[in-house]
C-alpha positions as CSV (number, residue, x, y, z in Angstrom):
1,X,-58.0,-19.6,-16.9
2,X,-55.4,-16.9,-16.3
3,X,-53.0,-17.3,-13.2
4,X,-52.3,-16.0,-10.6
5,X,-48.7,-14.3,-11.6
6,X,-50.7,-13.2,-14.6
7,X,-53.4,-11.4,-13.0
8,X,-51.0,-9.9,-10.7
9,X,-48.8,-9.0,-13.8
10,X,-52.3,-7.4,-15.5
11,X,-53.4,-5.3,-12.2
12,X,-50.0,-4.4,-10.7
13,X,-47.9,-3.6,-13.7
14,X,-50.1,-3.4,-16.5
15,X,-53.0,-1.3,-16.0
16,X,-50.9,1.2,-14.0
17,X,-48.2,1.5,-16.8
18,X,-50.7,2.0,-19.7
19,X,-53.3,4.5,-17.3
20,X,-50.0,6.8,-16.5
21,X,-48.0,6.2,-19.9
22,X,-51.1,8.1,-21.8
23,X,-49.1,11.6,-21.2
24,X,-47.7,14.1,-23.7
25,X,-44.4,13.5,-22.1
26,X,-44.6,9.8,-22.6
27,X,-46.2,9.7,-26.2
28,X,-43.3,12.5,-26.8
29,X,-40.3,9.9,-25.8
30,X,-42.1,7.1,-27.9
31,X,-42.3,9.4,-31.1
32,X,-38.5,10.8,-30.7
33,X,-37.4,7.2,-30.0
34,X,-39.5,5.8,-32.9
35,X,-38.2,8.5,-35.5
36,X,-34.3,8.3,-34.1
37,X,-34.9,4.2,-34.3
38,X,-36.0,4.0,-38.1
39,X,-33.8,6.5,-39.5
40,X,-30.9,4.8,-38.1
41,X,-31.9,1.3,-39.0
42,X,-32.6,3.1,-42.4
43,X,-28.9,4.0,-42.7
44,X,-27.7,0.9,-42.0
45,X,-29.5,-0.7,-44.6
46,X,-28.5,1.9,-47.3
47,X,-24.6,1.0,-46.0
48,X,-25.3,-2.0,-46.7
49,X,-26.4,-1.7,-50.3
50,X,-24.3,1.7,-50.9
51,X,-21.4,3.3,-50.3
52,X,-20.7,5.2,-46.9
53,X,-20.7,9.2,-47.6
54,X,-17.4,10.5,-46.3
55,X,-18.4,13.1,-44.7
56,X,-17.0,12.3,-40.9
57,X,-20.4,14.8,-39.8
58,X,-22.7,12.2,-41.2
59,X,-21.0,9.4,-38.7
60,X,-21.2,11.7,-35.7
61,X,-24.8,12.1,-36.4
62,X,-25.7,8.5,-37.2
63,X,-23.4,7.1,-35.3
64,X,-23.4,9.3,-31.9
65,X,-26.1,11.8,-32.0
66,X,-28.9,9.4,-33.2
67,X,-28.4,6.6,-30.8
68,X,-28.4,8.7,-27.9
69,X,-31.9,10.6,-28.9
70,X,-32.8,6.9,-29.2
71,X,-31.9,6.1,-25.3
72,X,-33.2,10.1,-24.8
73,X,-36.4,9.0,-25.9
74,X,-36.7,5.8,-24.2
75,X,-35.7,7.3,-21.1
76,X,-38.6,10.0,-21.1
77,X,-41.1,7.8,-21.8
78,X,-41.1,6.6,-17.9
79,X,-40.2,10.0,-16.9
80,X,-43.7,11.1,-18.3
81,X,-44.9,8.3,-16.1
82,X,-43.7,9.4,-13.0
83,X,-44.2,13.1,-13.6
84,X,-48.3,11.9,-14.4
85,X,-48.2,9.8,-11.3
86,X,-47.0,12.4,-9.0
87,X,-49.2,15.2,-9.8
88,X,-52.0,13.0,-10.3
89,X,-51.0,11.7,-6.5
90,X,-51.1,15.5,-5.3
91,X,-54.3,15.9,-6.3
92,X,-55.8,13.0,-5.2
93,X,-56.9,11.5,-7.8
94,X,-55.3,8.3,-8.1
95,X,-58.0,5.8,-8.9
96,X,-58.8,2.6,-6.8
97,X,-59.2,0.8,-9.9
98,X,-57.1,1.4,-12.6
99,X,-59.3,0.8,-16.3
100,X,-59.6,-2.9,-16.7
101,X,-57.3,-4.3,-19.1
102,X,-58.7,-7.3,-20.6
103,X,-56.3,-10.1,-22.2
104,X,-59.7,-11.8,-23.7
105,X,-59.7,-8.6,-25.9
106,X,-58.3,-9.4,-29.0
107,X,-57.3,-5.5,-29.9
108,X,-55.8,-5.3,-26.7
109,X,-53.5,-8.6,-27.0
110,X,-52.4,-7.4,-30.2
111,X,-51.3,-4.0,-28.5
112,X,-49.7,-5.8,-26.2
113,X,-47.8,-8.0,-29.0
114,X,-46.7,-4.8,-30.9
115,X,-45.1,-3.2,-27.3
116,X,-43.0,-6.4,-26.4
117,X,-41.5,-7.0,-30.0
118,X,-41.5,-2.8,-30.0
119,X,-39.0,-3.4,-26.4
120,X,-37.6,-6.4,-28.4
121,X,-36.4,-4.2,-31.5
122,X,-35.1,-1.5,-28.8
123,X,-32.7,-3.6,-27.3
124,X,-31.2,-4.9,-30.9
125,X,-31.6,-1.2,-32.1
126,X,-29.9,-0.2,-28.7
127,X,-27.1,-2.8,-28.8
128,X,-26.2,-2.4,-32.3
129,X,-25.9,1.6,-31.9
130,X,-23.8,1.3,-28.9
131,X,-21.3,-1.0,-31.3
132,X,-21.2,0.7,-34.0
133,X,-20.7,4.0,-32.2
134,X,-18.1,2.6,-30.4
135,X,-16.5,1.6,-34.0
136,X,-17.0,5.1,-35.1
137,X,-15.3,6.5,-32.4
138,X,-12.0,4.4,-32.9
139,X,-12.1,4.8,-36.6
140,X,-9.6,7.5,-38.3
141,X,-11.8,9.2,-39.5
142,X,-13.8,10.5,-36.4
143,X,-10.4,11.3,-35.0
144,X,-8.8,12.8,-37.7
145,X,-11.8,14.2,-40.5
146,X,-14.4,15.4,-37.5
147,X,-12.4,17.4,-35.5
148,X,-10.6,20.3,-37.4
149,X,-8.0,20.6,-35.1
150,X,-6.4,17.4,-36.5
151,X,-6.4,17.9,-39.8
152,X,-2.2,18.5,-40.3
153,X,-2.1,15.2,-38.8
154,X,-4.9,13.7,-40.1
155,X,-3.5,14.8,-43.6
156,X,-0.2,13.3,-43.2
157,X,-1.1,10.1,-41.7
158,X,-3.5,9.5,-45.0
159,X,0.1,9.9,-47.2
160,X,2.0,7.8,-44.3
161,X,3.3,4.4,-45.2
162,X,1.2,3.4,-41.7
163,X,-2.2,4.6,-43.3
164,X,-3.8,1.4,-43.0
165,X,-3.2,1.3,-39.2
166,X,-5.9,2.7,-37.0
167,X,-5.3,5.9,-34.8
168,X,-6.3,3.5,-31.6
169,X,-3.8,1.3,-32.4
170,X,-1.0,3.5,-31.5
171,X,-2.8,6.0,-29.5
172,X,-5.2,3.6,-27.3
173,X,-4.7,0.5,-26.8
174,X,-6.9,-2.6,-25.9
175,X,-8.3,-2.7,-22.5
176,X,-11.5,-1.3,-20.9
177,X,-9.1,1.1,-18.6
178,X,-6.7,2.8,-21.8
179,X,-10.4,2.9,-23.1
180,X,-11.8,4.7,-20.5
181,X,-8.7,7.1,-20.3
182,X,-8.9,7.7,-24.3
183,X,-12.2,8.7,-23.7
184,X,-11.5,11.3,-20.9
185,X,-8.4,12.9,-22.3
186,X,-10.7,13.3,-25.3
187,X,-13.4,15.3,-23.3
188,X,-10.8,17.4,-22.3
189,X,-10.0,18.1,-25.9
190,X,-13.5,18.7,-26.3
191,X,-13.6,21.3,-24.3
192,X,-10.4,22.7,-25.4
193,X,-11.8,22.8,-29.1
194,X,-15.2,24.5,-27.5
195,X,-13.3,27.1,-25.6
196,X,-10.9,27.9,-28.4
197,X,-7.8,26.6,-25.8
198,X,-6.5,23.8,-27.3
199,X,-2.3,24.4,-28.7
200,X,-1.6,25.8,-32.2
201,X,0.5,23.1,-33.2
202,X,-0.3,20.2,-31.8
203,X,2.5,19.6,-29.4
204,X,4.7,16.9,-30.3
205,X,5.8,14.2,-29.6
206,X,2.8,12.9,-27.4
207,X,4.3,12.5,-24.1
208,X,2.0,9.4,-22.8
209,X,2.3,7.3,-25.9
210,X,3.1,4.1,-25.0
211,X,6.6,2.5,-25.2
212,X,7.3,1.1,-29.2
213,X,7.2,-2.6,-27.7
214,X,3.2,-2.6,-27.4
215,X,2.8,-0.5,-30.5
216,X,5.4,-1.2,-33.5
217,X,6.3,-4.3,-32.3
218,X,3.3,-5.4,-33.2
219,X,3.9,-5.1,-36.6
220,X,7.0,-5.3,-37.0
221,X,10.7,-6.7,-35.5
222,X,13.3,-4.9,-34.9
223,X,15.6,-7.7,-34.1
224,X,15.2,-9.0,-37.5
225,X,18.3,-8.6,-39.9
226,X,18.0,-6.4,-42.4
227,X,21.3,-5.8,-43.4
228,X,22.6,-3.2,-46.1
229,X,19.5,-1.0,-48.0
230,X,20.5,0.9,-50.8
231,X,18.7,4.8,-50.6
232,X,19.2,7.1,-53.8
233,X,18.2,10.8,-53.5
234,X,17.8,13.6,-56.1
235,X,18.0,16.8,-56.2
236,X,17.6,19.6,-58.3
237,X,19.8,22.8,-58.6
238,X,18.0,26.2,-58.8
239,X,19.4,26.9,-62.1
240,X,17.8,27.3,-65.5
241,X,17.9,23.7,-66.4
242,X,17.0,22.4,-62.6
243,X,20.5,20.2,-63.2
244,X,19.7,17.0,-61.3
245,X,22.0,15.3,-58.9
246,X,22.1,12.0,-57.4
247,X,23.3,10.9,-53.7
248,X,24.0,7.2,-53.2
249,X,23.8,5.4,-49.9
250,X,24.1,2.0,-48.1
251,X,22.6,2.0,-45.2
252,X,23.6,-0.3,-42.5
253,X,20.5,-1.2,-41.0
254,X,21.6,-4.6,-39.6
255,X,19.7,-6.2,-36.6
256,X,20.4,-9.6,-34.7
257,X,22.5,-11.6,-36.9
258,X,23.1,-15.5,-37.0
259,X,25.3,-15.3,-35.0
260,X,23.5,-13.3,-32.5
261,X,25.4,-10.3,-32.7
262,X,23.6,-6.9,-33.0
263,X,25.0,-5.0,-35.8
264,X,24.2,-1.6,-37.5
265,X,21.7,1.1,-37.0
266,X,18.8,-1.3,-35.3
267,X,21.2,-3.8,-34.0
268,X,23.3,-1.3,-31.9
269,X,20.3,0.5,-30.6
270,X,18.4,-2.7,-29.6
271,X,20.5,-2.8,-26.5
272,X,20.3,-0.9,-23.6
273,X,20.3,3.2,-23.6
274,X,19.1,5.3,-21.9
275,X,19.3,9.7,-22.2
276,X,17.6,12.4,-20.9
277,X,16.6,15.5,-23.1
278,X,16.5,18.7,-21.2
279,X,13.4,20.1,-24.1
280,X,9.7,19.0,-24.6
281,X,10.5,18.2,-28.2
282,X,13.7,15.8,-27.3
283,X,16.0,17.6,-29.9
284,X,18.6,18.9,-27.2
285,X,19.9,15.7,-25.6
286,X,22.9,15.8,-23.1
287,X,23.1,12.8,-21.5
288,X,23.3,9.1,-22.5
289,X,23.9,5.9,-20.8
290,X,24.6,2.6,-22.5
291,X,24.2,-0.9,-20.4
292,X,27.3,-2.8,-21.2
293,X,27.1,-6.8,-21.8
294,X,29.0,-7.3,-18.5
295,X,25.9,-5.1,-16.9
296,X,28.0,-2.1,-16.4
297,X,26.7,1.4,-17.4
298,X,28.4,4.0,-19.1
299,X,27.1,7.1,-19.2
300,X,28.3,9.6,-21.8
301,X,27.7,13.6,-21.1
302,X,27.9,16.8,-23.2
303,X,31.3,18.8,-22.5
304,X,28.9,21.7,-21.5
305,X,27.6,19.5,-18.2
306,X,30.9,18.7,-17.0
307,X,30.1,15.1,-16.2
308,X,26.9,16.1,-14.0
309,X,23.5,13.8,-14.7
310,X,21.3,16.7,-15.9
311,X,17.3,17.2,-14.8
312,X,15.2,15.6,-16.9
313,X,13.0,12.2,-17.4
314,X,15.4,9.4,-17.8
315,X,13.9,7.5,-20.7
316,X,14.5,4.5,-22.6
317,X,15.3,4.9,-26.0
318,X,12.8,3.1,-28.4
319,X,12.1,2.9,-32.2
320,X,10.2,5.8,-31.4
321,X,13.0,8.1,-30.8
322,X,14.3,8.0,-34.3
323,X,11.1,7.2,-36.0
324,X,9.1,10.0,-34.1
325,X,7.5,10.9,-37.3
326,X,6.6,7.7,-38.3
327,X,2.6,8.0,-39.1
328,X,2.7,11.9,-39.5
329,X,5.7,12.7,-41.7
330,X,5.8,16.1,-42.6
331,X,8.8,17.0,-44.6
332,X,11.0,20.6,-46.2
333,X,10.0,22.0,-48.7
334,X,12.9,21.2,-50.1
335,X,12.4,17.6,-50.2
336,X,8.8,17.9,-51.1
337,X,9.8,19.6,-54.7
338,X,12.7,17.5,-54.8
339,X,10.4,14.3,-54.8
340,X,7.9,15.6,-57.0
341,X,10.6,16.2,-59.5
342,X,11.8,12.8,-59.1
343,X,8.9,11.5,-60.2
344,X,7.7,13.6,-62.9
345,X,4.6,15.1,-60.7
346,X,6.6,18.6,-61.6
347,X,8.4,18.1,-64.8
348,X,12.3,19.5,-65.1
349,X,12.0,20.4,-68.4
350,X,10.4,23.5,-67.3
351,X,13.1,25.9,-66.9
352,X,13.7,28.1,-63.3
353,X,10.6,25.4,-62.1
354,X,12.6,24.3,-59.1
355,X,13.6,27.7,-57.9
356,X,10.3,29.7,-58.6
357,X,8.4,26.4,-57.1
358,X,10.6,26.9,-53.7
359,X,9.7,30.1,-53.4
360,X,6.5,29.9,-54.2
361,X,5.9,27.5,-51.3
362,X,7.7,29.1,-48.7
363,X,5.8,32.4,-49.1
364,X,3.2,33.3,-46.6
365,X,-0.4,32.6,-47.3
366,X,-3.6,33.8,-45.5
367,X,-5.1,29.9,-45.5
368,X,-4.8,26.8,-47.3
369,X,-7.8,28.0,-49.9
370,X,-5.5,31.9,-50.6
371,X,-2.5,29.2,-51.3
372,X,-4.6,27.0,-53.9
373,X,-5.2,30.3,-55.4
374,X,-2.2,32.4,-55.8
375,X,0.5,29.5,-56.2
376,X,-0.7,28.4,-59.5
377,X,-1.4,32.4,-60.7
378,X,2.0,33.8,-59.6
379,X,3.7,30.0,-61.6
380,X,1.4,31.1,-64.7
381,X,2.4,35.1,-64.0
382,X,6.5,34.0,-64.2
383,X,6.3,32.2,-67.1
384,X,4.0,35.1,-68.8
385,X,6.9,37.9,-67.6
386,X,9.9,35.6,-67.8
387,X,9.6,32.6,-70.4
388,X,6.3,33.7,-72.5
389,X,7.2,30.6,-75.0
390,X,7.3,28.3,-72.1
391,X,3.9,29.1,-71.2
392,X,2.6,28.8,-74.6
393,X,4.2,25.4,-75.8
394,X,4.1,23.9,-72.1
395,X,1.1,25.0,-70.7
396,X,-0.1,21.6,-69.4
397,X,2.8,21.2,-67.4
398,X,3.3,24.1,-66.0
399,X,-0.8,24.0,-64.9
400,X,0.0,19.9,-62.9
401,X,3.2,22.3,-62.0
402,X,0.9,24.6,-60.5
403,X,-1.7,21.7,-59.3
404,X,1.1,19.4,-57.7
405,X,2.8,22.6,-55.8
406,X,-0.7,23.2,-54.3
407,X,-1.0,19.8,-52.9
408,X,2.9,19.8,-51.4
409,X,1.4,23.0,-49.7
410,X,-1.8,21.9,-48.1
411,X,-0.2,18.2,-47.3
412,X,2.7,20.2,-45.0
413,X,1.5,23.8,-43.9
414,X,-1.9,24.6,-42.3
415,X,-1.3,28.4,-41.6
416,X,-4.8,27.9,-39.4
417,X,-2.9,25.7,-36.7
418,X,0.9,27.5,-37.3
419,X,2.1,24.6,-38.8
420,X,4.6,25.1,-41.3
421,X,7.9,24.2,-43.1
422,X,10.1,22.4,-40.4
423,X,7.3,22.7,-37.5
424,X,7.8,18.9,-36.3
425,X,10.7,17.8,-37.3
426,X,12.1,14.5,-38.4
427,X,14.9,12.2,-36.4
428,X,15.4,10.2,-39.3
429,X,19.2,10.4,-40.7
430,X,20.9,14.3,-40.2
431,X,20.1,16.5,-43.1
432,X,17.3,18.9,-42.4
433,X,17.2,18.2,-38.7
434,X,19.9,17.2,-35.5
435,X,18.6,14.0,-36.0
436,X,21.1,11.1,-35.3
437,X,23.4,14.6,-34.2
438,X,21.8,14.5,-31.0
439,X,23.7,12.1,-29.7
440,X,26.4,11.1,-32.4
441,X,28.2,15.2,-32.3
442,X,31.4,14.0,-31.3
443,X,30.7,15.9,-27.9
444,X,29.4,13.4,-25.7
445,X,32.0,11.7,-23.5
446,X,32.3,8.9,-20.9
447,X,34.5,9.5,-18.0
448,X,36.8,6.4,-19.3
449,X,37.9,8.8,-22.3
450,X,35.6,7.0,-24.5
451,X,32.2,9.0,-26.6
452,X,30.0,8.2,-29.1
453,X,30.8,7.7,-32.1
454,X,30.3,10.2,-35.0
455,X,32.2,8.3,-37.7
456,X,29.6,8.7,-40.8
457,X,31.3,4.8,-41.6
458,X,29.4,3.4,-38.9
459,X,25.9,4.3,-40.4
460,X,26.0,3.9,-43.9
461,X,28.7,4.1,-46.9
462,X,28.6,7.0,-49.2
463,X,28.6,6.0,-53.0
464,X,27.7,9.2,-54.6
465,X,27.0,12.5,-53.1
466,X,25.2,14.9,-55.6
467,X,27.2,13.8,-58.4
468,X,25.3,13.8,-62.1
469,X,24.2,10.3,-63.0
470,X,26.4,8.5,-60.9
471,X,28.7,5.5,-62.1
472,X,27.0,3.2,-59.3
473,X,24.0,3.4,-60.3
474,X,25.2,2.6,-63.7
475,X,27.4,-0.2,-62.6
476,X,24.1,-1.8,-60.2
477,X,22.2,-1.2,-63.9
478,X,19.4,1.2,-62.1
479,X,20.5,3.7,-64.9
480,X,21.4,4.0,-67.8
């Protein structure tokens, strides 16, 4: 005998929801919802068994666009309900007795069966959607391969020695509020991208990134003592024979030592300082302040402020500072042929390579695609005007010549967002950019008479310095 809950249940809930639910509107939801449902679960099983495609698109749509048709769907099906049972209402024809549903009817039990493991299914299909498009929206590749406007960045951070490290890591956070903050700033970029507003570059650096404590600490410690690193550097001379030169240098990196003293570049800058730079890119820096171990500050000032503090945030210097280009290195073009030398990707033995390869990458192309084009034609065209015997006993190098100056090209210049050679520069060392001469010029001094230091001893040693297969390196046996 059925209960009374049940009966109540039956003519309360039941006949009402399936008299009203038999609308286009309703039967539409269920079809959209039913169609979005299995070609999702679909896709998840071919992941499973297959490999993801990688095209980002295919994620938004899976991913994003999929799931919320699936909610779309659900969500109409009691909008048809209530759209039925208000005109029905105005037209009086709302019936006393709504058509008998009978729970002794075996067909109709069974309907009922399929609709509550149908609801069932939702809820896992629902759940499962709103995790994995969560995952999908914290993965690099929705940040960086979906949205065009990343793609110098995206580019470099694929090359960067921090490739394995999600975007979110750095750029998020954990925590439902540097979620929910993520998630508006990137609406706002969403418009900006629909309205053809957003900034051509990217600005850099990202002014609410948080502090390097929460984000490379995590990895790594700068505390720890690394001591002296030995860095070799060659380079090639624009000559016939691209004469190669070596630079040798110690670094002192230092850190906390055993006997808790901070030495070198890490250690020293572990403690206390502070600056102010007076430009959005924090090249032009005036003003520092050092705590001192007795608590005291010192505050050393460009000779062109006369001792005043100047305007500006006062921030604390972090690994950051140096290492601003840490996950999205973009170097000169110098130093990209000079490294693709190095390693054979360009060979020296072809002659005037290193001076027709720097030209040909600092010219001015209309896009990425005109540069894949022309580079490798006007490297082919040389060699056919000037060294015709080069082309013809070496043509395989000079076409990965060709093929590896292409990619040094599209990895650091993306005419489309005016990025180019020297765009974003790098803080690391002093060569191509102010770098450590921001602060270490020999022009920034303390009212006690005292300045910062720009004695290149303090850094690092020089061994070599563009000297043809140096001694050291000899003497260390690292060449012959």
């Amino acid at each position: 005998m059925p209960t009374f809950l049940s009966l109540r249940f039956r003519e309360h809930w039941v006949r009402p929801a399936l008299f009203f639910g038999n609308n286009p509107i309703s039967l539409a939801g269920g079809a959209i919802t039913t169609a979005a449902g299995v070609t999702m679960i679909g896709n998840w099983l071919m992941e499973m068994f297959a490999q993801p495609h990688p095209n980002p698109y295919l994620g938004i749509i899976f991913n994003l666009i999929l799931p919320a048709l699936f909610v779309l769907g659900l969500l109409i099906i009691p909008v048809g309900i209530f759209i039925r049972h208000q005109s029905l209402l105005k037209a009086g024809k709302i019936p006393a007795v709504y058509p008998k549903v009978d729970f002794n009817d075996r067909i109709f039990r069974h309907g009922v069966d399929i609709v509550l493991v149908a609801t069932i299914i939702n809820f896992l299909v629902v759940s499962m959607a709103s995790y994995r498009g969560a995952a999908y929206m914290d993965s690099p590749q929705f940040c960086g391969a979906s949205c065009h406007v990343m793609h110098p960045e995206y580019t470099a951070y694929k090359i960067s020695p921090h490739s394995h490290v999600a975007c979110v890591e750095c750029h998020i956070g954990s925590g439902a509020r540097s979620y929910f903050a993520a998630k508006v700033d990137g609406t706002k970029q969403l418009f900006e991208v629909a309205f053809n507003t957003y900034s051509r570059p990217i600005p850099s650096p990202v002014q609410n990134l948080r502090p390097a404590r929460v984000i490379c600490e995590g990895c790594h410690t700068p505390a720890k003592f690394v001591g002296e690193r030995l860095l070799v550097k060659s380079s090639f001379a624009d000559d016939e024979q691209n004469t190669e030169t070596q630079s040798v240098v110690v670094l002192h990196l230092g850190g906390l030592d055993g006997l808790s003293h901070l030495t070198g570049i890490h250690g020293v800058h572990l403690g206390h300082i502070e600056y102010i730079a007076t430009d959005e890119s924090r090249t032009t820096i005036p003003w520092v302040s050092k705590r001192n171990p007795d608590g005291s500050e010192t505050a050393f000032t460009a000779s062109s402020l006369n001792g005043a503090t100047p305007k500006g945030e006062r921030r604390l210097m972090d690994c950051i500072d140096c290492h601003n280009r840490a996950a999205h290195t973009f170097v000169t073009a110098e130093e990209a042929l000079n490294s693709a030398m190095a390693i054979g990707a360009i060979s020296p033995s072809l002659p005037w390579v290193h001076k027709e390869g720097l030209v040909l990458l600092k010219a001015t192309y209309g896009s990425q695609a005109d540069a894949s084009t022309r580079i490798p034609a006007e490297l082919e065209a040389f060699y056919r005007s000037s060294n015709p015997d080069v082309l013809s006993s070496k043509a395989d190098l000079v076409k990965a010549a060709g093929k590896e100056l292409v990619t040094l090209y599209s990895q650091n210049v993306f005419p489309d967002m005016k990025v180019t050679w020297g765009t974003h520069p790098n803080h690391i060392g002093h060569m191509s950019y102010p770098g450590c001469f921001r602060c270490h010029d020999g022009d920034h001094n303390a009212k006690d008479g005292s300045s910062i230091p720009q004695d290149c001893a303090v850094c690092h040693n020089l061994l070599a310095v563009d000297e043809s297969k140096p001694k050291v390196l000899a003497d260390l046996g690292i060449q012959q």
